[in-house]
C-alpha positions in Angstrom: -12.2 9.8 15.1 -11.4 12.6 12.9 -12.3 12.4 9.0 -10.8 9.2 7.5 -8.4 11.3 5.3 -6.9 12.6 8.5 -7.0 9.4 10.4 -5.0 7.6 7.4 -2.4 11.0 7.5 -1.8 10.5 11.4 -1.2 6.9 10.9 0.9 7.1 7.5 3.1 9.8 9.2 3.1 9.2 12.3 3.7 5.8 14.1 4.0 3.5 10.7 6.7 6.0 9.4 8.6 5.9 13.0 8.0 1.7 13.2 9.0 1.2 9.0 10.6 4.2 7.8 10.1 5.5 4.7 7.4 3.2 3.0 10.0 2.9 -0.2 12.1 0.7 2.0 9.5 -1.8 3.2 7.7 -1.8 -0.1 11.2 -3.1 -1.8 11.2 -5.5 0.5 7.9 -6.9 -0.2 8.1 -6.8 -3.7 11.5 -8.5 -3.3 10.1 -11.2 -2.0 6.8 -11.2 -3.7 8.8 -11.4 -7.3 10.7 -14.7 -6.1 7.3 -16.1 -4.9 5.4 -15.0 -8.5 8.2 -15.5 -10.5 8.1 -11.8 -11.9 8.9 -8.5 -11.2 7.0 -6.6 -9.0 7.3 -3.0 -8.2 6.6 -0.9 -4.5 3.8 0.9 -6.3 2.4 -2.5 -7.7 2.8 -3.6 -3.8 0.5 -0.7 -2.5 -2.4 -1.0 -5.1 -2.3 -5.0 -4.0 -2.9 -3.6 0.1 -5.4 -1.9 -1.3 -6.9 -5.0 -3.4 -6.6 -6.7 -0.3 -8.7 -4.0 1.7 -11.3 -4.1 -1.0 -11.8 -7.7 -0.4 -11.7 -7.4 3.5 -14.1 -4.6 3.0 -17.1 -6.4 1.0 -17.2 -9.4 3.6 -17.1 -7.1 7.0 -17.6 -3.6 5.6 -15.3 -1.2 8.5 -14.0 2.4 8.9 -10.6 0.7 9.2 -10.8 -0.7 5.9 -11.3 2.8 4.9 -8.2 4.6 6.8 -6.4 1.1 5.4 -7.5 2.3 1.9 -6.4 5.9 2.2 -3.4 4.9 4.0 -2.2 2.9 1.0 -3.4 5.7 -1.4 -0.7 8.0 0.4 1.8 5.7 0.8 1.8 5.1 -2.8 2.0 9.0 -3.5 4.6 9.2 -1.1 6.6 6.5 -3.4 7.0 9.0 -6.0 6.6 9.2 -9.9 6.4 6.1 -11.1 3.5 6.2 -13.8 5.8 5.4 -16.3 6.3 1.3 -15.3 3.6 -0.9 -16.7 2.2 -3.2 -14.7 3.4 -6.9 -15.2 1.1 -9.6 -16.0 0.9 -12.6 -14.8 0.3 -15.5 -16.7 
């Protein structure tokens, strides 16, 4: 396997990006129909840091190099979102 970095790059770009497009696309999606089931907004970026909350937690009970690539998969697929740093984050009461 090559570094993780690279691994999570091939994957990102390569067969996710043919299978789901553009992550933008499939990240409205899901934070379409997270919103209905919270009951608030929910953003794409606010979509990938919760895959990566959810890596974290897969992680610390079987610790795994996919995990990893998971992680630094999401971390791209959130840059590749664009600029959103200006939306706050909604909390949930």
């Amino acid at each position: 396997m090559d570094s993780i970095l690279k691994e999570a790059d091939k994957i990102v770009n390569g067969p996710r990006q043919d299978n789901y497009g553009h992550p933008s696309i499939n990240f409205k999606r899901i934070a379409s129909i997270w919103s209905v089931i919270l009951g608030c907004e929910v953003t794409e970026r606010q979509v990938g840091w919760m895959m990566v909350g959810l890596k974290m937690a897969r992680d610390i009970q079987v610790p795994t190099v996919d995990n990893l690539v998971d992680t630094a998969g999401y971390a791209e697929t959130i840059h590749k979102l664009g600029d959103n740093s200006t939306r706050r984050i909604v909390k949930i009461k």
